[in-house]
C-alpha positions in Angstrom: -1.1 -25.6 -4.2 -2.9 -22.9 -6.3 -4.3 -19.8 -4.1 -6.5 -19.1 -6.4 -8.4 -22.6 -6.1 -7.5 -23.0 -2.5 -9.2 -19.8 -1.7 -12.3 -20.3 -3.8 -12.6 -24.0 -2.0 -12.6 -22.6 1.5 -14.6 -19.8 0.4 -17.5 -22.3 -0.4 -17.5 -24.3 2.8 -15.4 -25.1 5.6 -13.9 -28.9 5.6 -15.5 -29.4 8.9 -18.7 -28.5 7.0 -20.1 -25.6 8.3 -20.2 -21.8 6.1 -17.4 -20.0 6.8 -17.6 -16.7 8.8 -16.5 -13.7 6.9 -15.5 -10.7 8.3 -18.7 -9.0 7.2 -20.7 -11.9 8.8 -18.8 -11.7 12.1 -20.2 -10.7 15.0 -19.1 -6.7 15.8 -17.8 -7.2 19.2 -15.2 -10.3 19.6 -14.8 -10.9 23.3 -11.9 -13.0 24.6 -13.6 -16.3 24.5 -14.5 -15.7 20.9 -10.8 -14.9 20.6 -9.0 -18.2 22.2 -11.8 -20.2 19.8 -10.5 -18.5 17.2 -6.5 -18.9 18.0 -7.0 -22.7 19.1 -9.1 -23.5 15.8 -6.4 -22.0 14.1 -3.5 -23.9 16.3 -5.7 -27.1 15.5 -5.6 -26.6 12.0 -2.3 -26.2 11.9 -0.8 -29.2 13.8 -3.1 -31.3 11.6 -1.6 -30.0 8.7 2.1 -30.3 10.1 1.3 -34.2 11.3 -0.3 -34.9 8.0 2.8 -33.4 5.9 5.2 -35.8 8.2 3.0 -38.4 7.5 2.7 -38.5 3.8 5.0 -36.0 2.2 5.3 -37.8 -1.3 1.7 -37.7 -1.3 0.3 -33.8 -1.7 -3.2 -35.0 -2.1 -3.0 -36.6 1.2 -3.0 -33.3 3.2 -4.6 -31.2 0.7 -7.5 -31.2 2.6 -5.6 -30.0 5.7 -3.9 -27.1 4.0 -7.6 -25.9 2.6 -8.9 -26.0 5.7 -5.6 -24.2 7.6 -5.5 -21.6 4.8 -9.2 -20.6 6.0 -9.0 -20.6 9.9 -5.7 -18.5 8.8 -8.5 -16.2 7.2 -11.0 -16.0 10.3 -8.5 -15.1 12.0 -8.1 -11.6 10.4 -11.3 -10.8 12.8 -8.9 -10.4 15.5 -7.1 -7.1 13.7 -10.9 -5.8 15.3 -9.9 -6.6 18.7 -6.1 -5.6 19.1 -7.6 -5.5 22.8 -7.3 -9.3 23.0 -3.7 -9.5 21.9 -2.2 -9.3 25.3 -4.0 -12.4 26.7 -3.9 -14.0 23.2 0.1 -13.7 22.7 0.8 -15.5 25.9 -1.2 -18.6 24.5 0.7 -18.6 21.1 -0.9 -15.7 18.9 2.7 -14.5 17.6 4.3 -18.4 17.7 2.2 -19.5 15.6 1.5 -17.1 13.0 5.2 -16.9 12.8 5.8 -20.8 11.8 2.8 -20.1 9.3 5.5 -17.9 8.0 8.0 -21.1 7.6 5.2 -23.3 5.6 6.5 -25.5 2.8 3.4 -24.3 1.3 3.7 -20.3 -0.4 0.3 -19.5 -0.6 0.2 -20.0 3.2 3.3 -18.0 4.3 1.7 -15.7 2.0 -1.5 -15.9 3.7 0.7 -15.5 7.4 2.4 -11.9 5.7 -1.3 -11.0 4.4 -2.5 -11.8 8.3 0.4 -10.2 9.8 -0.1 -7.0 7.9 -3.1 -6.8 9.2 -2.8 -7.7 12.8 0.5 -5.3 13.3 -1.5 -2.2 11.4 -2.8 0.1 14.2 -3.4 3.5 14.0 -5.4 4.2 17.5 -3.3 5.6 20.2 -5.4 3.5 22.2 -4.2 0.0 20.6 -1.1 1.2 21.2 0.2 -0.7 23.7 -2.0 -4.1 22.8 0.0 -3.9 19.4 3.3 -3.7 20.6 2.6 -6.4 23.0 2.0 -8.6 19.8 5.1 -6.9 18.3 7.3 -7.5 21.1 6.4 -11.3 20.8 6.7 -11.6 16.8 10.4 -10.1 17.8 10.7 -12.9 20.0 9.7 -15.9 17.8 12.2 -14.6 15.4 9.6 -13.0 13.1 11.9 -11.0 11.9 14.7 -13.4 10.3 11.4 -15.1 8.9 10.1 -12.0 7.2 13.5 -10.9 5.7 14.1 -15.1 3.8 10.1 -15.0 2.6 11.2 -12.0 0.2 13.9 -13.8 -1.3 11.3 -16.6 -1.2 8.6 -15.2 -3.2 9.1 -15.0 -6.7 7.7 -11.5 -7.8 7.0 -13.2 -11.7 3.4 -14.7 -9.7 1.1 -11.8 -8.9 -0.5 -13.4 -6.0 3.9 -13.3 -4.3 4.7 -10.3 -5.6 1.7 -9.5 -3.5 2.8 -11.1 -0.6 6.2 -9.2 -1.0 4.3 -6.1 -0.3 2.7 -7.6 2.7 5.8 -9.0 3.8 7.4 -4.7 3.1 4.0 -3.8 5.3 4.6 -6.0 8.3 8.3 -4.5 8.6 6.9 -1.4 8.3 4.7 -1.7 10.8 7.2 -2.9 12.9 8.9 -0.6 13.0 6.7 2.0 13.6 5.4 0.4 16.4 9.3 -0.1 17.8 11.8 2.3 16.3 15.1 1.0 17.4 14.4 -2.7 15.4 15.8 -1.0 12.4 19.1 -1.7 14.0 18.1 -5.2 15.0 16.6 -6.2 11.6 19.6 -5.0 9.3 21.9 -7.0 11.6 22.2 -10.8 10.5 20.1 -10.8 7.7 20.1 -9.8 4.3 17.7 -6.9 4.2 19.5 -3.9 3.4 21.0 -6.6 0.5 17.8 -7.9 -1.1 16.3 -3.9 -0.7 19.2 -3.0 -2.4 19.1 -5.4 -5.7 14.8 -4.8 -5.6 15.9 -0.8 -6.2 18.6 -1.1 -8.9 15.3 -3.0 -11.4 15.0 -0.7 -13.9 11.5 -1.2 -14.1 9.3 0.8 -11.5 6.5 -1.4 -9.6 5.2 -0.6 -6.1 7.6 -3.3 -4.7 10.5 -1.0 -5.7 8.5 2.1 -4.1 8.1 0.1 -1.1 11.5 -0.9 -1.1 12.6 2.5 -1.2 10.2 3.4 1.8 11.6 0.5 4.0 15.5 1.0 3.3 14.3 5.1 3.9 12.9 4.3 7.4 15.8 1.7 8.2 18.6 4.4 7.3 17.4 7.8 8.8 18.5 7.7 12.7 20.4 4.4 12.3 24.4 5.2 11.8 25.0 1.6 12.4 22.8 1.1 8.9 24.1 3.8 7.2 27.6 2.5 7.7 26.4 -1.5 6.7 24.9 -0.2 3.5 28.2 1.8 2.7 30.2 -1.5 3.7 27.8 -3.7 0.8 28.4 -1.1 -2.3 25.2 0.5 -1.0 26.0 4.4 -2.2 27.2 3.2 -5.5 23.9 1.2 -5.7 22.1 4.0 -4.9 23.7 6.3 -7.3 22.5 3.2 -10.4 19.2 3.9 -8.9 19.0 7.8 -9.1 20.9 7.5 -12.6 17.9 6.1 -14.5 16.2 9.9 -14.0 19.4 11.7 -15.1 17.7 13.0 -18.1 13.9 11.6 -17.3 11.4 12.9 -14.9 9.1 9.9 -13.4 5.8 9.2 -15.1 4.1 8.8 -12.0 3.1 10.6 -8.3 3.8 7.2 -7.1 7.0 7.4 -9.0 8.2 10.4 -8.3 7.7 9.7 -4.5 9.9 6.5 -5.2 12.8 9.0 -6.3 12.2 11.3 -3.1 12.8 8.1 -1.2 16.3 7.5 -2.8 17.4 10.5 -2.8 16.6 10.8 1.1 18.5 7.3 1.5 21.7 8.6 -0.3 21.4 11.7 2.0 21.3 9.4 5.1 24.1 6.8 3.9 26.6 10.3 3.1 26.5 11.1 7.0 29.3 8.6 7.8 32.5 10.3 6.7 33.6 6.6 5.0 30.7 6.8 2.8 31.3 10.3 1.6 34.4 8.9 0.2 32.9 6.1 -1.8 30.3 8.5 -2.8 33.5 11.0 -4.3 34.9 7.6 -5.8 31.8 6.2 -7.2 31.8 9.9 -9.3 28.7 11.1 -7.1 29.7 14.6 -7.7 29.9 13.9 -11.4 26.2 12.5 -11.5 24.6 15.1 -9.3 25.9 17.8 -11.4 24.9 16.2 -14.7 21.2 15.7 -13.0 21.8 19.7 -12.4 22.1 20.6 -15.8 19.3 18.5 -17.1 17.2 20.2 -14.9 15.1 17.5 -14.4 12.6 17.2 -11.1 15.4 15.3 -9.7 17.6 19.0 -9.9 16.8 20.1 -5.8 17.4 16.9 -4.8 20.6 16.5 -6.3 21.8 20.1 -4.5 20.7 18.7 -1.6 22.9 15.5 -1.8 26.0 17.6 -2.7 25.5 19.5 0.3 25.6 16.2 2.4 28.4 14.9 0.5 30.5 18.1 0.4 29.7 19.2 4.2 33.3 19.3 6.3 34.6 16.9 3.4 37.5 18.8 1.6 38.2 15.8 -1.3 34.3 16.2 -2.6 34.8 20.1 -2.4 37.7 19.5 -4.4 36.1 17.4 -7.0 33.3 19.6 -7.3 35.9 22.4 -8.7 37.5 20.0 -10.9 34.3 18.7 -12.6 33.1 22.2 -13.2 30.9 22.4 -10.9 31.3 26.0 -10.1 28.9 27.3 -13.0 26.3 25.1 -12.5 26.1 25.9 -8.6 26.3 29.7 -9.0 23.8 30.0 -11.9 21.8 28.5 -8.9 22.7 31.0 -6.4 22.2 34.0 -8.8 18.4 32.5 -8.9 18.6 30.5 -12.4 16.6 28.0 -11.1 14.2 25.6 -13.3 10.5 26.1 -12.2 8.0 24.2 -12.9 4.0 23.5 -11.5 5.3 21.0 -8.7 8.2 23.0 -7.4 7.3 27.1 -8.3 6.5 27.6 -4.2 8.7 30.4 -2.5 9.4 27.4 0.4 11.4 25.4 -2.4 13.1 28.1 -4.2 13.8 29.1 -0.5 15.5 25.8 0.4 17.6 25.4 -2.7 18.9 28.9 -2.5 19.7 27.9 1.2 21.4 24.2 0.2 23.7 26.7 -2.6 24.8 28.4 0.2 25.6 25.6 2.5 27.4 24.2 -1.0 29.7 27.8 -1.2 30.1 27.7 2.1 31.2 24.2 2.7 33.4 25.1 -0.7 35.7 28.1 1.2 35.8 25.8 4.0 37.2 22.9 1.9 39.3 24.9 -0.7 42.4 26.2 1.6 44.5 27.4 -1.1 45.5 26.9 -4.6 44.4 27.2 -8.0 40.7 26.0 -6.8 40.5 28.7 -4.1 41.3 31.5 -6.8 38.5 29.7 -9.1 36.2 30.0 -6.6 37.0 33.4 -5.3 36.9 34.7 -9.2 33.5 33.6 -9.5 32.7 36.7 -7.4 34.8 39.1 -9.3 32.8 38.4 -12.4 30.8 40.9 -14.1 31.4 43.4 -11.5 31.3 41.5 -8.4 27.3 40.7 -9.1 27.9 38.0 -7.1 28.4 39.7 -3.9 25.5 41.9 -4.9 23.6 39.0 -4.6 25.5 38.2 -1.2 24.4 41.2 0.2 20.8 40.6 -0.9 20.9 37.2 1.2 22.3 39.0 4.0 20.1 41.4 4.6 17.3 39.3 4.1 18.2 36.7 6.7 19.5 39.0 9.0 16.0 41.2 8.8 14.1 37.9 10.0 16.7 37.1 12.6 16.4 40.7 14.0 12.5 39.9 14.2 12.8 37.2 15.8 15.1 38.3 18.3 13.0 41.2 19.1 9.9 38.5 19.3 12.3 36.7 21.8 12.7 39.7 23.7 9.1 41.0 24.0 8.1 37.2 25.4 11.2 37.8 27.7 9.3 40.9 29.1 6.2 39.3 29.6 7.9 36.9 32.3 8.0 34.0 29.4 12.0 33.5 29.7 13.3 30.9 28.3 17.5 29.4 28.6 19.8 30.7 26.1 19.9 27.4 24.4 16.0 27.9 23.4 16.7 31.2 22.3 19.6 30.3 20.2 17.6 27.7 18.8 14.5 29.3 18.1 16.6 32.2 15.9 18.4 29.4 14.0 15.1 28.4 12.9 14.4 32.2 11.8 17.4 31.4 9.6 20.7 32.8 11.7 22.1 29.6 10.6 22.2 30.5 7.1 23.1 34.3 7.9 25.8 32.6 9.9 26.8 31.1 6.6 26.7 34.3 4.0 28.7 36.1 7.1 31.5 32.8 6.7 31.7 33.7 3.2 31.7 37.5 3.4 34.4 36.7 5.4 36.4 34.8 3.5 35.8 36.6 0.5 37.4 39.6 2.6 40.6 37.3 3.6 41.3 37.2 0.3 42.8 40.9 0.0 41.5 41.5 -3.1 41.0 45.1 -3.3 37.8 45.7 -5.9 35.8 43.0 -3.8 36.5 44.4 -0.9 35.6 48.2 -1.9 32.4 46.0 -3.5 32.0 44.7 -0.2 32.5 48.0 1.8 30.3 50.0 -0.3 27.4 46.8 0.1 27.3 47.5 4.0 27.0 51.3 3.8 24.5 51.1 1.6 22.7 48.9 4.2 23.3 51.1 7.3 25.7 48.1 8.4 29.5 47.7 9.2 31.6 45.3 9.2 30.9 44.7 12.9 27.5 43.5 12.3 29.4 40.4 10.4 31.8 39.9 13.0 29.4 40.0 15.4 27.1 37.2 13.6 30.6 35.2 13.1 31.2 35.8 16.9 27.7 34.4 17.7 28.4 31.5 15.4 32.2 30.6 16.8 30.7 30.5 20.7 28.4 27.9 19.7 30.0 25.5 17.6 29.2 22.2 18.4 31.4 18.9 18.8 29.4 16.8 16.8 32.0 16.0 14.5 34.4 15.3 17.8 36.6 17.8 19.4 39.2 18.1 17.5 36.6 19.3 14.1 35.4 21.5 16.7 38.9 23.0 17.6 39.3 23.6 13.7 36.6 25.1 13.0 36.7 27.6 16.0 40.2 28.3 15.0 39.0 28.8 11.4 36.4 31.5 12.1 38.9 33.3 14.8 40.9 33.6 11.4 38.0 35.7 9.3 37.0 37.4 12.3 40.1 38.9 13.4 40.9 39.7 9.8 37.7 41.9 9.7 
């Protein structure tokens, strides 16, 4: 049946007769009683429809008048998204039940009307409605909601305005869900096609605020979910998110809207790179190769591709590897000597900040990944160049971060005095934050640059640290610092490693 005319017939009058109550002519307070009347209208409607379909379903015009009248008791009862207060003694008597077989109508202007409803109902942002929401939640969860929500998108067809509208609805009500109960993003990718039909809605070319909402959902379901982040790798996911991020190789996004919808793949192709499996289908999907090309365009898209090679080339030797190969090496240390595009979006100190901290990570991460070899001497010549400027620039970092850290520790110490103590595991934490993590990373390569023997970078070194009133002491003691508090994350045995690795460079200092 035709929305359109369905919703200007109920919008008239009522089948029963009487003029139907809109929102704006309800009454302000709905009270319980108000509430049942409105859920077993609703319910009434419904089976009369259902019993009318069974009864004639060659014959549409039969129980035409039934779906008119259901699709408008479905619409009076958007007055309860007023009174989330209700819910708890409204789901027991088959609130969540029954909008959730609206869901399974033959009828797709009605499940549409159920997603519209449901958007609605699950949409809270009161602390106080808190709990009355999740009640409802909990119970849509229960009448298998979920599973429902996930086969309407493949349902809809996106060509009709009025579906792809309720495609967006259906996008809201997950959404809300899982706002309202984190740990369903586990429970909603396994068993049903989600992550799939996200997937194939992002790889369009054309942009729509479907694919932005796509991009939101599959965000949300793959940020503290490894059990998702793994599934997406498993279905071609990275090398579908890679197609997506292509289209701006050489294009910025026309929109805000847009350009948000970008943010939202990169931060899902950060997220999917955590599992070590997917960094390896990232490496053999030519990842590498894409981010650097996005690099050199220097597109909007440029910090965001620094940031996915530091994901993808974090304790991962084969990326570092391939980052050397594919010439990487220029493009990331034209970065680090402060070469960065700027434009009005990104010309804040906080983001030229961050990317000069991801290019560290990256060089870091590098003389971690490149043992020996031909790679390891192209790496370590890039700081021989042009008189060691490189280390110059080092040195500039170094001092820098380690200034803060020093301020903060003294900070630390003052609140110390005043009888504010705090465990060493607050205080180590609070002066990563002042950015000892990153110091901890220029000391790493300081120290690696100084295991190579090469005598003019280590004079350059030398000479670096008297001109700063430091020794070589001060790195070993940052690199001390670091090795004592090296976590197991990664599992023991990446811990041993890396312990043994920086008890290399520090004894060699």
């Amino acid at each position: 049946m035709d929305s359109a005319a369905a919703a200007a017939a109920h919008k008239r009058k009522r089948p029963d007769g009487e003029v139907d109550l809109s929102a704006a002519d309800a009454v302000e307070v709905l009270d319980l009683r108000a509430g049942k009347r409105l859920l077993l209208a609703f319910e009434r409607r419904l089976r009369d429809n259902l019993e009318a379909r069974m009864k004639y379903p060659d014959d549409p015009a039969r129980f035409a008048d039934s779906e008119i009248a259901l699709h408008a008791e479905a619409d009076r009862l958007r007055l309860l998204a007023g009174a989330p207060e209700l819910f708890p003694d409204l789901v027991p008597i088959g609130l969540a039940s029954s909008l959730a077989s609206l869901l399974t109508h033959d009828n797709a202007d009605l499940a549409a009307a159920a997603a519209s409803l449901l958007a609605d109902l699950t949409d809270s942002d009161d602390p106080d409605d808190l709990a009355a929401v999740q009640a409802l939640a909990d119970a849509l969860v229960e009448a298998n909601a979920l599973d429902l929500l996930v086969h309407n998108l493949s349902r809809f067809s996106e060509a009709d305005p009025d579906e792809a509208e309720a495609v967006h609805n259906t996008l809201a009500v997950l959404e809300n869900l899982l706002d309202l109960r984190p740990h369903l993003a586990d429970k909603v990718c396994d068993g049903t096609k989600l992550l799939r039909w996200l997937l194939s809605r992002l790889k369009a070319r054309e942009f729509d605020a479907n694919k932005q909402y796509a991009s939101e959902i599959l965000a949300i379901l793959l940020q503290n979910s490894p059990a998702n982040q793994k599934r997406l790798g498993q279905i071609n996911g990275v090398d579908g998110l890679l197609q997506a991020v292509a289209m701006y190789k050489s294009r910025d996004p026309k929109t805000s809207d847009e350009e948000e919808m970008l943010e939202n793949l990169f931060d899902c192709l950060c997220c999917v790179l955590m599992p070590l499996e997917n960094k390896e289908r990232f490496v053999k999907a030519e990842g590498v190769e894409l981010m650097i090309i996005i690099m050199k365009q220097k597109k909007l898209a440029y910090s965001s591709a620094i940031r996915t090679l530091d994901f993808a080339m974090t304790r991962f030797p084969p990326a570092c590897e391939r980052f050397v190969d594919v010439l990487g090496l220029k493009t990331a240390f034209a970065a680090f000597m402060g070469k960065i595009p700027v434009n009005k979006k990104n010309k804040k100190e906080s983001y030229q900040e961050e990317l000069e901290e991801r290019i560290i990570s990256i060089i870091a991460s590098l003389f971690g990944g490149i043992i020996k070899g031909s790679r390891r001497m192209r790496l370590l010549g890039k700081f021989v160049e042009n008189e060691c400027e490189k280390i110059d620039r080092l040195m500039e970092f170094y001092t820098r971060y380690s200034d803060r850290v020093k301020e903060e520790t003294e900070r630390l110490d003052s609140l110390d005095l005043e009888d504010l103590e705090m465990d060493d595991d607050e205080r180590y934490n609070r002066k990563l934050e002042a950015g000892l993590y990153t110091l901890q990373l220029i000391a790493l390569i300081l120290g690696h640059i100084w295991h190579s023997g090469n005598s003019q970078m280590r004079a350059r070194v030398e000479l670096l640290l008297r001109q700063n009133k430091l020794t070589k002491q001060d790195v070993k003691d940052i690199l001390e610092e670091y090795h004592d508090n090296i976590g197991d994350l990664d599992g023991p045995e990446e811990k041993e490693r890396a312990q043994a690795r920086a008890k290399e460079i520090i004894a060699v200092l």
